[in-house]
C-alpha positions as CSV (number, residue, x, y, z in Angstrom):
1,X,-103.4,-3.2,-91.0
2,X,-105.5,-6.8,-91.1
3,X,-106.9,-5.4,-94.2
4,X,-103.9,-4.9,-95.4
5,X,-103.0,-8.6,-94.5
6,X,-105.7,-10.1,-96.1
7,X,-105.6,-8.3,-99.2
8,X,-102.1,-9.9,-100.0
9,X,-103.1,-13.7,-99.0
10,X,-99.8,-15.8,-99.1
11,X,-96.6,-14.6,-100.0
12,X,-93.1,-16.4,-99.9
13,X,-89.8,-15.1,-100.6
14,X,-87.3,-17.2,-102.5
15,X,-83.6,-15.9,-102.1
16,X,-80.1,-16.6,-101.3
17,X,-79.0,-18.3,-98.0
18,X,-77.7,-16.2,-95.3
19,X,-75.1,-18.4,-94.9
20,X,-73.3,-17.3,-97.5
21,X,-72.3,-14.6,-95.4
22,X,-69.7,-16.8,-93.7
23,X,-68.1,-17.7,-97.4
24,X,-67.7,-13.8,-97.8
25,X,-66.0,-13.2,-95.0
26,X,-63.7,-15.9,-95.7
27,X,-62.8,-14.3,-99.5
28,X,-62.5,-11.0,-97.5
29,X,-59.7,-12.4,-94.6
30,X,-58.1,-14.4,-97.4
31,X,-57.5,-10.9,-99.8
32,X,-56.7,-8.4,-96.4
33,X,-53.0,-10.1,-96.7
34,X,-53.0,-9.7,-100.7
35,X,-55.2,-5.8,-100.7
36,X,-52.9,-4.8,-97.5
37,X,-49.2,-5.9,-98.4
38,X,-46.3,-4.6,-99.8
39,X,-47.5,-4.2,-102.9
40,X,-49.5,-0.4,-103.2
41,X,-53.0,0.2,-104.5
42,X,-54.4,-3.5,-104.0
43,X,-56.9,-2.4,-101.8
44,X,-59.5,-2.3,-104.8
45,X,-59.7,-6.1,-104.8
46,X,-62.2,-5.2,-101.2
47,X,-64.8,-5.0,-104.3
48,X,-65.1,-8.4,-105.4
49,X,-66.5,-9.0,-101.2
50,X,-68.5,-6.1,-101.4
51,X,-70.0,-6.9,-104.7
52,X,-70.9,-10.5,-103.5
53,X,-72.6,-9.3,-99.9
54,X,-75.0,-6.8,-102.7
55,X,-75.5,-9.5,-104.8
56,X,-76.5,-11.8,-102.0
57,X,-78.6,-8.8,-100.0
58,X,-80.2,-8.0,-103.3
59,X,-80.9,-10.9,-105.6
60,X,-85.0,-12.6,-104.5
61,X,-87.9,-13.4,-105.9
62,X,-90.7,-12.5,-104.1
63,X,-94.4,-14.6,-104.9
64,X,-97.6,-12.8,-103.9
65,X,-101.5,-12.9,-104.7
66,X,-100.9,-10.7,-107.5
67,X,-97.9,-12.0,-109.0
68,X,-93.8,-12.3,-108.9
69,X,-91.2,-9.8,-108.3
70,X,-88.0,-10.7,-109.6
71,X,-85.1,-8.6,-107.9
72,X,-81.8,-8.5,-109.1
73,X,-78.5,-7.2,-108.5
74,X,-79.1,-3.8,-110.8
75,X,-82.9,-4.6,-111.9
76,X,-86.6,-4.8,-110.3
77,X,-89.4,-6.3,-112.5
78,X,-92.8,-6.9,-111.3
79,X,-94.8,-10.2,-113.7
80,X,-98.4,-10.4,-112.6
81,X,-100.2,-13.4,-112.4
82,X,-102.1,-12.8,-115.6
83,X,-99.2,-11.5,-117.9
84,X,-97.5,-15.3,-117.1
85,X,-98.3,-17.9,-119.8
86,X,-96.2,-20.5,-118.2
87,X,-92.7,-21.7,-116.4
88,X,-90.0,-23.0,-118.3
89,X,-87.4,-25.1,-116.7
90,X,-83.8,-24.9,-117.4
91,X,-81.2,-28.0,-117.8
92,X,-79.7,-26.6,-114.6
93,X,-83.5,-27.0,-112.5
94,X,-83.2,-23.3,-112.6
95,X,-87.1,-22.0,-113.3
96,X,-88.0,-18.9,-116.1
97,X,-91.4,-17.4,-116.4
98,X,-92.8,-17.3,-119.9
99,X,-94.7,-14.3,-120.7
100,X,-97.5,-14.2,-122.8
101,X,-95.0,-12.5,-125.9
102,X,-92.6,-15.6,-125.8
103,X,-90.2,-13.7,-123.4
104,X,-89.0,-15.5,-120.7
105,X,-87.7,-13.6,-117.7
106,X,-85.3,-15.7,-115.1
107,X,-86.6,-16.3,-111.4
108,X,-83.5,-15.7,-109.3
109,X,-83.2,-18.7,-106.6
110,X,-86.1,-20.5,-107.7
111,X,-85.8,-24.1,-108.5
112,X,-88.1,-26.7,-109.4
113,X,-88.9,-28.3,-105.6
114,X,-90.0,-24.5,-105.5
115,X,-93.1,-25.0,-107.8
116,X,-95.2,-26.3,-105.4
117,X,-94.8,-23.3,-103.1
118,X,-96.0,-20.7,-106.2
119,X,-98.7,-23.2,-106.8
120,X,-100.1,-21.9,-103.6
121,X,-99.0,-19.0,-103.6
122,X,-100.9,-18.3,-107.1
123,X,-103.9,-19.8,-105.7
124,X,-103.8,-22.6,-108.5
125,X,-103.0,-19.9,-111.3
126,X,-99.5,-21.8,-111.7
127,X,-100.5,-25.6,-112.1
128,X,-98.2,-27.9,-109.6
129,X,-96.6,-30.5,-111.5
130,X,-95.3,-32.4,-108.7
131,X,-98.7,-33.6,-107.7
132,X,-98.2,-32.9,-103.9
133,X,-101.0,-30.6,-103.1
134,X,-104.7,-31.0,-103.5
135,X,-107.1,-28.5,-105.3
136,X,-108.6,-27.7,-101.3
137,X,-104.9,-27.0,-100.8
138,X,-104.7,-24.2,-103.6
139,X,-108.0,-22.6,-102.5
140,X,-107.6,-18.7,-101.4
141,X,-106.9,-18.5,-98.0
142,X,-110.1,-17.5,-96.4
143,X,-110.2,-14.1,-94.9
144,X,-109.8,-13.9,-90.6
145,X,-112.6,-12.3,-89.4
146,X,-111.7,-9.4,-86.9
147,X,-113.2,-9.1,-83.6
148,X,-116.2,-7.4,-83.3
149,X,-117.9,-8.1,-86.0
């Protein structure tokens, strides 16, 4: 298993708040009057809750040694490291991964205060723009020796 660990090096997950939760609920206690009155077959509007809790449980992007995985609602898509020309920023601080073809996928919850994080995550692969970490910051971690040996 501490092979296992060392093999993946850093890793951080970027996705929604759990407190988001608590503005779920809310939508769901404020459509029980509407879904369960006297008008019949509103209980369908239970969806739009239970669409927003998936979306929430769902929707990450996930940084590792070997590159991003980008989850979303109804989609999985795995960008390694060396398939990434660059990161594009949006007008909203939103961050998209340029591929080396020109297409850009979207990073669900990234942001730009973000890119220091895959910086180290990347082990210097992605350049930090920010200018907050040194190049002996970037380095691999170094491997923990197991007792023993």
């Amino acid at each position: 298993m501490a092979e296992k660990e060392q093999d993946e090096g850093r890793k951080a997950v970027f996705r929604i708040p759990r407190t988001s939760f608590m503005a779920i609920a809310l939508l769901t206690i404020c459509v029980t009057p509407v879904a369960l009155g006297d008008i019949p077959y509103l209980q369908w509007l239970y969806i739009f809750p239970i669409a927003l809790a998936v979306f929430v449980v769902r929707t990450r992007t996930i940084a590792t040694r070997s590159g991003l995985a980008v989850r979303t609602m109804f989609g999985h898509r795995d960008v390694p490291w060396s398939s990434l020309k660059g990161l594009a920023i949006t007008k909203k601080a939103r961050v998209q991964a340029v591929l080396k073809d020109d297409t850009k996928v979207p990073l669900p919850t990234v942001r730009t205060r973000h890119l220091p994080v895959l910086s180290l995550v990347s082990e210097g692969l992605v350049a930090d723009p920010s200018g907050l970490l040194d190049a002996e910051d970037i380095k691999p971690a170094e491997p923990k020796a197991t007792p023993g040996e």
